[in-house]
C-alpha positions as CSV (number, residue, x, y, z in Angstrom):
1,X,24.1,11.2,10.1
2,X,27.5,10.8,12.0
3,X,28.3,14.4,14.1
4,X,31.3,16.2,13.0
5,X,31.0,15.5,9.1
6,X,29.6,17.9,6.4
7,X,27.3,16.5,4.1
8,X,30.0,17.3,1.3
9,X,32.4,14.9,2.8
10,X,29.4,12.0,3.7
11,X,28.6,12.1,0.0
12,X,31.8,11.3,-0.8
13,X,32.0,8.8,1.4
14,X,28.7,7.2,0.5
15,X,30.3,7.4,-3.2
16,X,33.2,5.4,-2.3
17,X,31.2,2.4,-0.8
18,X,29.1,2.5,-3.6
19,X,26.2,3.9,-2.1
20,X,23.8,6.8,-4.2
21,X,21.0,8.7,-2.5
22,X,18.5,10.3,-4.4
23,X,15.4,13.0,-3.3
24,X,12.1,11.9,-4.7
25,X,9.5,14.9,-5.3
26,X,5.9,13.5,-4.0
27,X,3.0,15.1,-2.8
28,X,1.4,11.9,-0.9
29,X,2.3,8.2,-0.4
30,X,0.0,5.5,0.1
31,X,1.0,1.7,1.3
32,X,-2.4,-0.2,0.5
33,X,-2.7,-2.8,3.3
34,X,-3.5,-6.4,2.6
35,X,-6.6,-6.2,5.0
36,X,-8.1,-3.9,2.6
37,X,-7.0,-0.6,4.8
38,X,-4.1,2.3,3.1
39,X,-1.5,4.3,5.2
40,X,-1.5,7.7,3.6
41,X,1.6,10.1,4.4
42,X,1.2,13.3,3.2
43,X,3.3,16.0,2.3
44,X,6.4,13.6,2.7
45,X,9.9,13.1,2.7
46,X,10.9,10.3,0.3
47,X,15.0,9.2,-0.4
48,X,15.6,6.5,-2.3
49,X,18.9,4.9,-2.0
50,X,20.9,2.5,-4.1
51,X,23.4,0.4,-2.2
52,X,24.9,-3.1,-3.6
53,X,22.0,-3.1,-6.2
54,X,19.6,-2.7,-4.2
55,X,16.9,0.2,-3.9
56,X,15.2,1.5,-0.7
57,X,12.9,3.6,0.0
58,X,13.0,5.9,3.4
59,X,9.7,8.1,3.6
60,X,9.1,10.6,6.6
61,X,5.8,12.7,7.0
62,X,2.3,13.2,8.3
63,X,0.8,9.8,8.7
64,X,-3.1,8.9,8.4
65,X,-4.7,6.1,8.5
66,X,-7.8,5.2,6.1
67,X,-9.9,2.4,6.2
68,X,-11.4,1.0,2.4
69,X,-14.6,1.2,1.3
70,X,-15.7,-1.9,-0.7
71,X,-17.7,-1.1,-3.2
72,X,-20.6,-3.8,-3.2
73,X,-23.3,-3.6,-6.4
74,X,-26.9,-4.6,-6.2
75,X,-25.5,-6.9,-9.3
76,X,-23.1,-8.9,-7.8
77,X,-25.5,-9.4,-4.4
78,X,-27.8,-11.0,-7.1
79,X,-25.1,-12.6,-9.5
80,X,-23.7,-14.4,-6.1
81,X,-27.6,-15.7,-4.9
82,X,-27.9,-16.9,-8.2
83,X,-25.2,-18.9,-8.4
84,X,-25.1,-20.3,-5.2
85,X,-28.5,-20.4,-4.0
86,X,-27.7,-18.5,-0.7
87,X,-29.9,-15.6,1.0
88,X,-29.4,-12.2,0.3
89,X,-27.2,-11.4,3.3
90,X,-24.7,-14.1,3.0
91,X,-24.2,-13.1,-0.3
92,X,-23.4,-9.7,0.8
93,X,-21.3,-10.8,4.2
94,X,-19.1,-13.0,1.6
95,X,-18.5,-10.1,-1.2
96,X,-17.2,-7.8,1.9
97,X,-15.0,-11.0,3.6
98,X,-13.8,-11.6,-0.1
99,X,-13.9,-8.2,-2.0
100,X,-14.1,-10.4,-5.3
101,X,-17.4,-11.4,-7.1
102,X,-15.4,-15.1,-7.9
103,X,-14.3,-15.6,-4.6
104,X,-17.4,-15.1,-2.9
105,X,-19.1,-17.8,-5.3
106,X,-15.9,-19.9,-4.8
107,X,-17.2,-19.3,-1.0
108,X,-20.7,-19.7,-0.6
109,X,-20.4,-22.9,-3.0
């Protein structure tokens, strides 16, 4: 961190302001995405660190990208034209915009 100190003397020091640092064993990491879509770092890094109450996380390793597959049954395509009356591909387009067999009836009604 700062040139000149050993890691000895930066724990203390980190001690004194109240700060803890802690290795976390992990063999992969994955953030899922909100647009359905997962970062995946493998063989990482992780520290978690405790400072004023707080906990954070600082993760460093080989970063890959995935995108989701959503999972779309024959059942819900047919649940969803039932219930709203709609074709067989706009039941399908609104389970993949919604990912949720409510939401896509929510949708298309």
């Amino acid at each position: 961190m700062f040139p000149g100190i050993s890691p000895k003397k930066m724990q203390a020091v980190m001690k004194q302001m109240g700060m803890q640092q802690d290795e976390i064993d992990a063999s992969n990491v994955i953030i899922n995405k909100t647009d359905g879509s997962k970062i995946v770092i493998n063989n990482p890094s992780v520290t978690k660190i405790t400072m004023q109450g707080q906990e954070t996380f600082q993760i460093a390793g080989e970063i890959s990208k995935e995108a989701e597959e959503i999972g779309i049954s024959e059942e819900d395509i047919k649940t969803v034209m039932e219930k709203t009356n709609c074709s067989e591909e706009e039941a399908k387009a609104a389970l993949e915009k919604t990912g949720d067999l409510t939401d896509a009836i929510l949708e298309l009604s």
